[in-house]
N, C-alpha and C positions, 0 to 999 in steps of 0.2 A: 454594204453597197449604197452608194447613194442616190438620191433619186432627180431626177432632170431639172429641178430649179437649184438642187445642191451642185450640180454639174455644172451647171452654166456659171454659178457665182462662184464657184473653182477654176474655172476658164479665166473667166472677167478679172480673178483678184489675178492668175496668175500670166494673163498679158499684161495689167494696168502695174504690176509689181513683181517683175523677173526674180526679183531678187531672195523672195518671202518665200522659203516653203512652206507651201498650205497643205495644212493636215488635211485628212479624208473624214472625219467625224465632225458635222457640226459645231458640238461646244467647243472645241478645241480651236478651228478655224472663227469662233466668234471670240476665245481670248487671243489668240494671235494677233488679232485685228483691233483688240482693244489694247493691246499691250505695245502696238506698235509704232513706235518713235520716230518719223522722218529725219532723216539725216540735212539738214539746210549749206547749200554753198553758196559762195557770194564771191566778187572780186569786183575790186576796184576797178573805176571809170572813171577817166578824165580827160576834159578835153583842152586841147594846145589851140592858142592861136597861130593861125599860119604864118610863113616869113611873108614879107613884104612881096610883093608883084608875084604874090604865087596864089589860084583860083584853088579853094576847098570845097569837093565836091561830094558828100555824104551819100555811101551807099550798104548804108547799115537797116536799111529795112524799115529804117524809124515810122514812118507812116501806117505800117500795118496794112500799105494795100487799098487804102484809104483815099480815092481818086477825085479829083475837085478841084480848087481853089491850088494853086501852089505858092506858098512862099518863098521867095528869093531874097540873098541876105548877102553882100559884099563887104569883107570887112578890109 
């Protein structure tokens, strides 16, 4: 049985990582967790210049939310 700060860091691993089943004994969940190798994705990004008399208007979040200052860019 484990005990209430093993139980939460069983909870925690297993919202923060669906994927991981986490054993129920200690040592077991501390090699799991040493032995475990993120998987990395990645894809390609790139950007086009627009046709001519056509306005580009970016609405991919780039900012972060980020509110102030805006910059404006006419190409």
């Amino acid at each position: 049985m484990c005990n209430l700060e093993e139980q939460s860091i069983i909870r925690l691993i297993t919202m923060k990582y669906p994927w991981i089943k986490v054993p129920r004994e200690w040592g077991k969940i501390v090699k799991v967790l040493k032995e475990y190798k993120p998987r990395l994705h990645y894809c390609t990004v790139s950007w086009r210049k627009p046709y001519s008399d056509t306005l580009k208007c970016n609405t991919d979040g780039v900012s972060g939310g980020i509110l102030g200052k805006v910059l404006m860019f006419f190409v």
